[in-house]
VEXDREN-2710 file (C-alpha; in Angstrom, 1 decimal):
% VEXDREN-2710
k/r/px/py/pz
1/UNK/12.9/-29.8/29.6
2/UNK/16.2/-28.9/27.9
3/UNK/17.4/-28.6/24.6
4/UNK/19.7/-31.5/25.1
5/UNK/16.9/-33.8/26.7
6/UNK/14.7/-32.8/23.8
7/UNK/17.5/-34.2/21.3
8/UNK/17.6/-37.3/23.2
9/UNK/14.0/-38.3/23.1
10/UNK/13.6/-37.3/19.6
11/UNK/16.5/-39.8/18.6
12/UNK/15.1/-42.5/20.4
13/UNK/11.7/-42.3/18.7
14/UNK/12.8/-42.2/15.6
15/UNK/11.2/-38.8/14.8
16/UNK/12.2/-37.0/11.6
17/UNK/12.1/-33.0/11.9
18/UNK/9.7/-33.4/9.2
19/UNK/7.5/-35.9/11.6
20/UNK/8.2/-33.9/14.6
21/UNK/7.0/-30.8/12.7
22/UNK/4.0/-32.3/12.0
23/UNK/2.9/-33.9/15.1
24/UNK/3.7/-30.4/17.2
25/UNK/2.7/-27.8/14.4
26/UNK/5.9/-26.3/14.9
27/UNK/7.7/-25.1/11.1
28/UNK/11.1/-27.7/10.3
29/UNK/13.5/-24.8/9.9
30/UNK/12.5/-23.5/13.3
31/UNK/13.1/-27.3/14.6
32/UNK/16.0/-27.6/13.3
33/UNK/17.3/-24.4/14.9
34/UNK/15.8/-24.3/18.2
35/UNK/17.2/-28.3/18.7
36/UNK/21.1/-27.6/17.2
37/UNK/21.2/-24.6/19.5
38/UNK/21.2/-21.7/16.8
39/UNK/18.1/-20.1/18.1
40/UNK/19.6/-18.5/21.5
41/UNK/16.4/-17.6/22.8
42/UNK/13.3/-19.3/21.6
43/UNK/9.7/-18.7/22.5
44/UNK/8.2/-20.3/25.5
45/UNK/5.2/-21.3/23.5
46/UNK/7.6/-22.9/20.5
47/UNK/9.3/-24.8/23.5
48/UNK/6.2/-25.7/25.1
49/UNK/4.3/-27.2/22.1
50/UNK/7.8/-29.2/21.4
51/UNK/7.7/-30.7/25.1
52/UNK/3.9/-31.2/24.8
53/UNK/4.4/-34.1/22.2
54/UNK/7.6/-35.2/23.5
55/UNK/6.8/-36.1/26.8
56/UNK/3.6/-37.6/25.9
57/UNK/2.3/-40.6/25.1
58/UNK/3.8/-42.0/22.2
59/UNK/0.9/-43.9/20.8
60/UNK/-0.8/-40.9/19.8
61/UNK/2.6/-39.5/18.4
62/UNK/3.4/-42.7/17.1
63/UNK/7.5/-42.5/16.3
64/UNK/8.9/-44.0/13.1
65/UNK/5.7/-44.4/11.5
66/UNK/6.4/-42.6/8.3
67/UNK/8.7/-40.1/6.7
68/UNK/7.0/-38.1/4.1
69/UNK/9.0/-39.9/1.2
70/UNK/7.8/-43.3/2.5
71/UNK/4.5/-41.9/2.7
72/UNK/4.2/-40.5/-0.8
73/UNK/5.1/-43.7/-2.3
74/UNK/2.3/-45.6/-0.7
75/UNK/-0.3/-43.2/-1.2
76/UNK/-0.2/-43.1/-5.1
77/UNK/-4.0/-43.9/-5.2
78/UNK/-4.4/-40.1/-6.0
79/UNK/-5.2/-38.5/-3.0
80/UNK/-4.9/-34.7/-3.3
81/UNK/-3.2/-33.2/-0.3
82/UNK/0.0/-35.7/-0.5
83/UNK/2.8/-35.2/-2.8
84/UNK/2.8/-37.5/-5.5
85/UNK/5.9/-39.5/-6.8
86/UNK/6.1/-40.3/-10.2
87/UNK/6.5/-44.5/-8.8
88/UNK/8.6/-46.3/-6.8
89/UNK/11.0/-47.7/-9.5
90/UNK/11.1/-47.1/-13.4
91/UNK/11.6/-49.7/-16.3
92/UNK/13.3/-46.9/-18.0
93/UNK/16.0/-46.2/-15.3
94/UNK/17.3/-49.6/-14.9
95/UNK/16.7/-50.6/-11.1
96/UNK/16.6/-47.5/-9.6
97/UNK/14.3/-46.5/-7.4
98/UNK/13.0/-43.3/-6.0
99/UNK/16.0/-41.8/-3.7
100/UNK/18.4/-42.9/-6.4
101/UNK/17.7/-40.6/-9.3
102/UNK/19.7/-38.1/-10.7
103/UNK/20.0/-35.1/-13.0
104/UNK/20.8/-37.1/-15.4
105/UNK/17.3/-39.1/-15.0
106/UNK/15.9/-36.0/-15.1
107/UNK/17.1/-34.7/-18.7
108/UNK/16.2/-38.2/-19.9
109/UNK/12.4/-37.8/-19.3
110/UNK/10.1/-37.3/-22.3
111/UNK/9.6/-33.7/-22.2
112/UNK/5.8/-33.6/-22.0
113/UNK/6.4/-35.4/-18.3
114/UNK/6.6/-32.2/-15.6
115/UNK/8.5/-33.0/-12.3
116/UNK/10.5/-31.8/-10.1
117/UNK/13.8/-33.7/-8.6
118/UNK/14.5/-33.2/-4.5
119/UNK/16.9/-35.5/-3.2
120/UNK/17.0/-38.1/-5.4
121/UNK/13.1/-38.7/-5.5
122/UNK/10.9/-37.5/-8.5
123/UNK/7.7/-35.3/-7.3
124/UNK/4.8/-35.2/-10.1
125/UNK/3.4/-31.9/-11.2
126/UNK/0.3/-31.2/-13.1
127/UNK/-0.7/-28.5/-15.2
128/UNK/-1.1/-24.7/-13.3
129/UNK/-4.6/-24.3/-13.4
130/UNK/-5.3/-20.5/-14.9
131/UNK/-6.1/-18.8/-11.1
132/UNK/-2.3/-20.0/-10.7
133/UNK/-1.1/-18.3/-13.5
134/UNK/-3.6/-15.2/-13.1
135/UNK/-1.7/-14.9/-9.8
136/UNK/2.1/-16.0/-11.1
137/UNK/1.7/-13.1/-13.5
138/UNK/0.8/-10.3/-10.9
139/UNK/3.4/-10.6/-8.7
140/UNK/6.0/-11.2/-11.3
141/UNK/5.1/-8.4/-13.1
142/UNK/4.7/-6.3/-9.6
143/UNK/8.4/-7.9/-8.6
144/UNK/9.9/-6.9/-12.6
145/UNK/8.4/-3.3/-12.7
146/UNK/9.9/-2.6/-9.2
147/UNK/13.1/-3.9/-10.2
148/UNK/13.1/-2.2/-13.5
149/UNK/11.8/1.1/-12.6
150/UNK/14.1/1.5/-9.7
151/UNK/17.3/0.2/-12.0
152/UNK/18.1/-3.0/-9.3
153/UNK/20.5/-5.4/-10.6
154/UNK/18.5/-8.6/-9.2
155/UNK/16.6/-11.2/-11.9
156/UNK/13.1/-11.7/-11.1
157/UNK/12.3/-15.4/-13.5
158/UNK/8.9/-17.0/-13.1
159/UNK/8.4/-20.7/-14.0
160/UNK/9.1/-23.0/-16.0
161/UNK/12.5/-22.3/-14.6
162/UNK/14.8/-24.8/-13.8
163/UNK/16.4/-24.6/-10.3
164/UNK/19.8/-26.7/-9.3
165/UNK/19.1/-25.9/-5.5
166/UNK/22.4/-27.7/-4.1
167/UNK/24.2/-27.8/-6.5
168/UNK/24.4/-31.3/-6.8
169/UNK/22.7/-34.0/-9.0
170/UNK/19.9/-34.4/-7.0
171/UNK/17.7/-31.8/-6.8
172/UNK/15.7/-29.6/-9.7
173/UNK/13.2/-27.5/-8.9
174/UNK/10.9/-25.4/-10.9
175/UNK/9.5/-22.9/-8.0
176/UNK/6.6/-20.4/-9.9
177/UNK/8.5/-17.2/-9.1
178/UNK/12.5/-16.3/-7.8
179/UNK/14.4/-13.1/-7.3
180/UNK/18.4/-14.2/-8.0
181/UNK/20.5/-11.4/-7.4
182/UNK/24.0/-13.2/-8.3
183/UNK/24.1/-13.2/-12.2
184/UNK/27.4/-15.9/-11.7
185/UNK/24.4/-18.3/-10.8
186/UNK/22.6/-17.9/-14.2
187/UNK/24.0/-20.9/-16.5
188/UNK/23.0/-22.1/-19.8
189/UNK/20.3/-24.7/-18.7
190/UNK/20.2/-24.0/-15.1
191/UNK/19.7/-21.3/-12.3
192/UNK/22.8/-23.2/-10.2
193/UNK/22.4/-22.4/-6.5
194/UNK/19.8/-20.9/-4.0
195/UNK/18.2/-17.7/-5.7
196/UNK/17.6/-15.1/-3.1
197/UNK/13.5/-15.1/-3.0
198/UNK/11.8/-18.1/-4.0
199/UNK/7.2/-17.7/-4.6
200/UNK/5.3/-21.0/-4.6
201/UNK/1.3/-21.3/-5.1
202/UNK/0.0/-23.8/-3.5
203/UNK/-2.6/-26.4/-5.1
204/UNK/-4.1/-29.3/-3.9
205/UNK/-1.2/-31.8/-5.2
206/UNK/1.8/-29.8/-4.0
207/UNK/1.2/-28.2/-0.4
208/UNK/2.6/-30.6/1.7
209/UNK/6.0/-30.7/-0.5
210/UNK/5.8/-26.7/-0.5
211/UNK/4.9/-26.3/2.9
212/UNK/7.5/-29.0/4.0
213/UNK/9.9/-30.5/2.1
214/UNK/10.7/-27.4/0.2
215/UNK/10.4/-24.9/3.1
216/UNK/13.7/-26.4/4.5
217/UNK/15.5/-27.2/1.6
218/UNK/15.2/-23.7/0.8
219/UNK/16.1/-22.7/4.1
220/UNK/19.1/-25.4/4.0
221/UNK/20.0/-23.7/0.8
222/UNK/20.4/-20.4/1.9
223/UNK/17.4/-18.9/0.0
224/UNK/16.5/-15.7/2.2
225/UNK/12.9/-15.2/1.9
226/UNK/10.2/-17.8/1.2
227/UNK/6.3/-17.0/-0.1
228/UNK/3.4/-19.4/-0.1
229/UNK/0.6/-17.9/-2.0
230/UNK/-2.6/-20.4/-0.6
231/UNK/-5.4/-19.6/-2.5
232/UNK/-7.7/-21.8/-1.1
233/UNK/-7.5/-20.4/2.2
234/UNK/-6.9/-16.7/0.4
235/UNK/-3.2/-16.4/2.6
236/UNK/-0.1/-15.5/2.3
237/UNK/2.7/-17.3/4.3
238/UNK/6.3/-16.1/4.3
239/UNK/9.7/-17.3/5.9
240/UNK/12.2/-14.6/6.2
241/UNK/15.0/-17.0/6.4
242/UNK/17.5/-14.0/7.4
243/UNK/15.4/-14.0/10.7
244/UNK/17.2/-16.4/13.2
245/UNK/14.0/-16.8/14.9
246/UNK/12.5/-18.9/11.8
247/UNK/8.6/-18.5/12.5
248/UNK/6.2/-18.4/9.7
249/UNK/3.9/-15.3/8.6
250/UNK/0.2/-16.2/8.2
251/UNK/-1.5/-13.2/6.9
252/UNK/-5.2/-13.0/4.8
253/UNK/-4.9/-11.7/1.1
254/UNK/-5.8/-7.9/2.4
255/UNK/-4.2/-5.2/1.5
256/UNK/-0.5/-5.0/0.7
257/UNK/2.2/-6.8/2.2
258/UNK/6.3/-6.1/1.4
259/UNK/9.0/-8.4/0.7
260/UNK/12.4/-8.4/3.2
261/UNK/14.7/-8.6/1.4
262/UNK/13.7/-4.5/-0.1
263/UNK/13.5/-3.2/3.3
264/UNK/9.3/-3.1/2.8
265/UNK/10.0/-0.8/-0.2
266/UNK/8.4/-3.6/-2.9
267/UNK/4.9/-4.5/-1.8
268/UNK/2.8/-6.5/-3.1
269/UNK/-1.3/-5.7/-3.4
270/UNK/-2.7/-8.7/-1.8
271/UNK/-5.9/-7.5/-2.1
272/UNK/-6.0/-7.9/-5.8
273/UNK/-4.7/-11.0/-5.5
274/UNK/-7.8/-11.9/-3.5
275/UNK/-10.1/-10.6/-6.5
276/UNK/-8.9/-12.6/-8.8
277/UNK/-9.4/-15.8/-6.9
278/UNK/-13.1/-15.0/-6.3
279/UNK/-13.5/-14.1/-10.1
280/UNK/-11.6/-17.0/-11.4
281/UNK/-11.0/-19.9/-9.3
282/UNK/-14.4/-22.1/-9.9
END
């Protein structure tokens, strides 16, 4: 099956890269790159898990049935591994709904109300429970006292930090941990732009918006390394978004593990990280 045939029965089933990532296991950015051509030689395996779902039976790969926006909105009955929307339209915005919302909307929350802004749509965010900020502060502090001891010029900034991704009015994030290495990008309010490493830990009520929604808009961004600290799972998953072959990194919380974007010179001792999860996250 060719790339070109592959584009054409993905347009007429409807399927998102997003669904298309979920019904063949397959990460978006390496979708997305493999399908415009930018991937010159991807692996059989990739390709073959692509035609797999494409060429079969579309009742069990059911096209159009959801994006994960529409999906969010009509799951708000709590359930833990779906990101949840703040609601489907607010009182306090007029007649907006979710899609619509801006910046703006987003400075005119009550400041005890946590969420982040992608694309127009409000995410909720709860409280980081203390394993999260037990393991937020080691590799900050493992990130700041490589930085510092070796005199880089790059900002390492841990949450809450507030992240103008595309520099539009749609999008604020607040990832737990980012590296920016361009100081023009540090405003007032803002970090405005892509920082250059981005660190999320994943909980119950935002993996699927880390592991999807925000793994290719960083990508989209031009963010060049990506970290998902799972601690359910005790993993570590990286993108190294300055590979073209976008595959993901799934490695278990042993030992140390180094970050790209220092040539393997920062590393990071997993293995402590691990410790702390078994003494702390009851």
């Amino acid at each position: 099956m060719t790339i070109d045939e592959m584009n054409k029965v993905k347009e007429s089933r409807g399927y998102s890269f997003a669904q298309l990532s979920e019904y063949t296991g397959v990460p978006v950015v390496t979708l997305q790159r493999i399908l415009s051509g930018t991937t010159k030689n991807p692996r059989k395996a990739t390709l073959d898990a692509i035609e797999k779902v494409l060429t079969g039976d579309e009742s069990v790969y059911s096209g159009k049935a959801y994006s994960y926006e529409e999906k969010s909105i009509t799951t708000m009955s709590g359930l833990d591994n779906e990101p949840r929307m703040l609601c489907e339209s607010s009182p306090a915005f007029g007649e907006k709904k979710n899609g619509e919302y801006t910046i703006e909307d987003y400075y005119a929350l009550p400041e005890d109300k946590w969420v982040e802004l992608i694309d127009g749509y409000f995410y909720d965010m709860t409280a980081p429970r203390p394993i999260h900020q037990i393991i937020s502060s080691h590799i900050f502090y493992s990130i700041y006292n490589f930085i510092r001891e070796n005199k880089g010029s790059c900002i390492p900034l841990c949450s809450p930090v507030d992240v103008q991704l595309d520099c539009d009015d749609k999008t604020m994030i607040q990832p737990d941990i980012i590296i920016v290495c361009d100081e023009d990008k540090i405003k007032d309010r803002v970090i405005y732009g892509a920082p250059d490493f981005v660190l999320e830990i994943l909980s119950p009520s935002t993996r699927r918006k880390d592991m999807f929604i925000k793994s290719e808009k960083y990508c989209n961004a031009g963010v060049k390394e990506y970290w998902m600290v799972d601690p359910k799972t005790k993993t570590l998953i990286v993108y190294n978004f300055m590979d073209d072959d976008v595959i993901p990194i799934k490695v278990p919380l042993e030992g140390e593990y180094p970050l790209f974007m220092y040539d393997g010179k920062l590393k990071i001792n997993l293995t402590e990280i691990a410790e702390s999860i078994d003494r702390f996250a009851r």
